[in-house]
C-alpha positions as CSV (number, residue, x, y, z in Angstrom):
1,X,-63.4,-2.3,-9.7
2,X,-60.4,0.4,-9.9
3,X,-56.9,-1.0,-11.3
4,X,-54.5,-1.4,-8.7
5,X,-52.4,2.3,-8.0
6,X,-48.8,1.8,-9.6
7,X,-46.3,1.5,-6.9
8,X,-43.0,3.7,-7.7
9,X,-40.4,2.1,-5.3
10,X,-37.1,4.2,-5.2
11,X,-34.1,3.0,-3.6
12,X,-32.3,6.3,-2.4
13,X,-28.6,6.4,-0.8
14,X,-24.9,7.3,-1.3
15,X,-22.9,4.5,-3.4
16,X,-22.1,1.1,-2.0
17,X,-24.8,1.2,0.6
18,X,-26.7,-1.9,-1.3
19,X,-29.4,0.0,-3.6
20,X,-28.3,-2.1,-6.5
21,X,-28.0,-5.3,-5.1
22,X,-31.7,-4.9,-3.0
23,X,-33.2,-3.4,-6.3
24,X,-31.8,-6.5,-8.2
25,X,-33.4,-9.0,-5.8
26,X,-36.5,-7.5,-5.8
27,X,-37.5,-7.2,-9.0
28,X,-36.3,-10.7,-9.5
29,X,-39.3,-12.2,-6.8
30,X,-41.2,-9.4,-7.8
31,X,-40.6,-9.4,-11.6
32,X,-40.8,-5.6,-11.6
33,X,-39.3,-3.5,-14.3
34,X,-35.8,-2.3,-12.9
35,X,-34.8,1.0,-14.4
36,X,-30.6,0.9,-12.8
37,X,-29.1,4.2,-13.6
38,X,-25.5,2.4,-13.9
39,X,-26.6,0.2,-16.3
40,X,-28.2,2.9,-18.5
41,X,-25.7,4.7,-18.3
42,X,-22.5,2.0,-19.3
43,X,-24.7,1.1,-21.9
44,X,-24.9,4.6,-23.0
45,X,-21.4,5.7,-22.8
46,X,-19.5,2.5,-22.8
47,X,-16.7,1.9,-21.0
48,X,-14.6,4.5,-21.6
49,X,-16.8,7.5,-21.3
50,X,-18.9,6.9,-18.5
51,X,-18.1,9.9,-15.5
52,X,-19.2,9.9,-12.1
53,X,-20.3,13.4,-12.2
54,X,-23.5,14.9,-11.4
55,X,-24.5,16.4,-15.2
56,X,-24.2,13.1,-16.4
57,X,-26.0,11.4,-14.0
58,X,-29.0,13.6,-14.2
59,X,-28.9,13.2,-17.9
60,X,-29.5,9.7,-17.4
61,X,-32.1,9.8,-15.0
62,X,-34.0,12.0,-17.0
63,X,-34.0,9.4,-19.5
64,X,-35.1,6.4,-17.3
65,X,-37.8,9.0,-16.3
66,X,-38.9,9.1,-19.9
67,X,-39.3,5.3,-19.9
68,X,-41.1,4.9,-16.3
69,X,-43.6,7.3,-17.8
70,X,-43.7,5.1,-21.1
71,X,-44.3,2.0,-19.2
72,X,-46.7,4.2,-17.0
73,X,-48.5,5.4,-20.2
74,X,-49.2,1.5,-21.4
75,X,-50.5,-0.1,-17.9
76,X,-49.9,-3.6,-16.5
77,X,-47.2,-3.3,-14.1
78,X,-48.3,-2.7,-10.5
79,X,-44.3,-2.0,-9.6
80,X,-41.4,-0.1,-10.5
81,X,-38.2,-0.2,-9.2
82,X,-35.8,2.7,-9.4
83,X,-32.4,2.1,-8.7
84,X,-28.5,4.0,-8.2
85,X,-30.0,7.7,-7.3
86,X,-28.7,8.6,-4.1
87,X,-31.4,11.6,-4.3
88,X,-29.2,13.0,-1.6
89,X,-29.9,16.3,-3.1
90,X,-33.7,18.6,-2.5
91,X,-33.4,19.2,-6.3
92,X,-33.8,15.1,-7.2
93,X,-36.2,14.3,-4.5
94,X,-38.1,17.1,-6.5
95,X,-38.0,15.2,-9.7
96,X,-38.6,12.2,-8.2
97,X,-42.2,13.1,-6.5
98,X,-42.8,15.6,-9.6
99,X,-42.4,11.9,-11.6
100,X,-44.7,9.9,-9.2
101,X,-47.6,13.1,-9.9
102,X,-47.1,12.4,-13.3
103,X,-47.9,9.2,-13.8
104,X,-50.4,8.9,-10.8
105,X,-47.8,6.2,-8.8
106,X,-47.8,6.1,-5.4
107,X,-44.2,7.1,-3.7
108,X,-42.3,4.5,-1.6
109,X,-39.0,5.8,-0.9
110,X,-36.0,3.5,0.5
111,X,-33.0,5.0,2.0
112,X,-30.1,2.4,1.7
113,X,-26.9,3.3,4.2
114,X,-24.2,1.5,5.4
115,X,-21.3,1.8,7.9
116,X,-18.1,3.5,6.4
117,X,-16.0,0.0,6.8
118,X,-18.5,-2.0,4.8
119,X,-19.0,0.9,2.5
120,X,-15.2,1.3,1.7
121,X,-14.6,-2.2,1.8
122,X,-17.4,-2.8,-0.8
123,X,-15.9,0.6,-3.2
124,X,-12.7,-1.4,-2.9
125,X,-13.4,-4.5,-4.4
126,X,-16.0,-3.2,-6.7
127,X,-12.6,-1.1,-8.2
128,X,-10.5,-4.4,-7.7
129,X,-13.3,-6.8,-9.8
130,X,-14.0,-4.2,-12.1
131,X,-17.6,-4.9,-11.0
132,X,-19.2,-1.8,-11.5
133,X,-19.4,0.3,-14.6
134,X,-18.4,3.7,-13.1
135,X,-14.6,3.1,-12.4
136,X,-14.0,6.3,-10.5
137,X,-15.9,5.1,-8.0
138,X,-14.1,5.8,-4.7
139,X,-13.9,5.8,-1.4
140,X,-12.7,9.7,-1.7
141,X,-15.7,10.4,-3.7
142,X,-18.0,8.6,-1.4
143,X,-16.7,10.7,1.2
144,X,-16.9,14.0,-0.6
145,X,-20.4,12.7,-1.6
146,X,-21.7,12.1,1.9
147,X,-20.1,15.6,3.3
148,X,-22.4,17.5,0.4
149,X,-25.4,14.9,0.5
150,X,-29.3,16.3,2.1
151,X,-30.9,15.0,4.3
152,X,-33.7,12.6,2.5
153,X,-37.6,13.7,3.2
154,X,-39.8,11.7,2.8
155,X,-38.5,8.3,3.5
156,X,-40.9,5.4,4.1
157,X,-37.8,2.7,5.5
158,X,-34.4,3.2,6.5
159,X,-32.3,-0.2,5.9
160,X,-28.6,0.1,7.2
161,X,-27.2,-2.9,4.7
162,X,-24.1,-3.0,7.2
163,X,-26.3,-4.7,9.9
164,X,-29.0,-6.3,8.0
165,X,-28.8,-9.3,5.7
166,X,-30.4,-8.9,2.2
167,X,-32.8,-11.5,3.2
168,X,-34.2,-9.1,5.8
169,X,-33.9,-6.2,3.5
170,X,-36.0,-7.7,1.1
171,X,-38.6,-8.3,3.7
172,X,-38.6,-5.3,4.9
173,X,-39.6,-3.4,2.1
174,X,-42.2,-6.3,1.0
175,X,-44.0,-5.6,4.1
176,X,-43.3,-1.8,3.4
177,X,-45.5,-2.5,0.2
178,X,-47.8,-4.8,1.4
179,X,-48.7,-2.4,4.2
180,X,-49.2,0.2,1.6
181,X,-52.1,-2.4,-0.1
């Protein structure tokens, strides 16, 4: 009998729309390997270096790519979860499906989004709990981020964390992968 086909499940969207906290939940029932691009890249650059900008995000991601091909490389894990892309540009949903061909996965794309109250209200006490790692993390540079952001091909579920509970997000995308076998 075939292995089971290695599920890459991407959580796409501009910040604060719930990728993070979605992606966390999931692999916790699903005890997935979580590749979070924040976390990688605090860890990285500490503190005091890590920038909100685009080179150094790619630089990361290029690195968690590194390790989901790793883990690809040694088997056993039916599901990956990438999280804290917002692969709101052509060239990263690029990388990402040039990723899934390499290490045979099959593709399942989220697209997190939110309304702009709950996203600014969740930037704004992210900056006041020093929650999150990236600490210029703004509403201004949410907006400049959604005025140059793509449209996202490709997606398999659209989840608008403003209206839904987590509770419901999470089922969603279980029955988005269960569908897919």
């Amino acid at each position: 009998m075939p292995s089971p086909r290695l599920v890459l499940l991407a959580l796409a969207g501009l910040p604060a729309t719930g990728k993070s906290t979605i992606a966390r939940e999931l692999a916790t029932q699903t005890r997935a390997p979580l590749f979070d691009k924040d976390r990688v890249r605090d860890a990285l650059f500490g503190p005091h270096h890590v920038a909100y900008t685009r080179e150094q995000d790619d630089f990361v991601v290029r690195l968690l790519y590194q390790a989901v091909e790793e883990l690809a490389r040694g088997g056993g894990a039916p599901l990956v979860i990438l999280d804290g892309r917002t692969y709101s540009r052509a060239y990263q949903v690029a990388e990402l499906h040039a990723l899934a061909d390499r290490i045979g996965a099959e593709l399942v794309l989220v697209e997190c989004v939110a309304s702009r109250e709950a996203v600014r209200e969740r930037l704004e006490l992210d900056l006041r709990s020093g929650s999150h790692p990236a600490r210029d993390r703004t509403f201004d540079r949410w907006l400049e981020l959604e005025a140059a952001s793509e449209p996202i091909p490709g997606v398999a579920l659209r989840l608008d964390t403003s209206r839904l509970s987590l509770t419901e997000c999470i089922q969603a995308v279980r029955a988005e992968l269960a569908r897919r076998g």
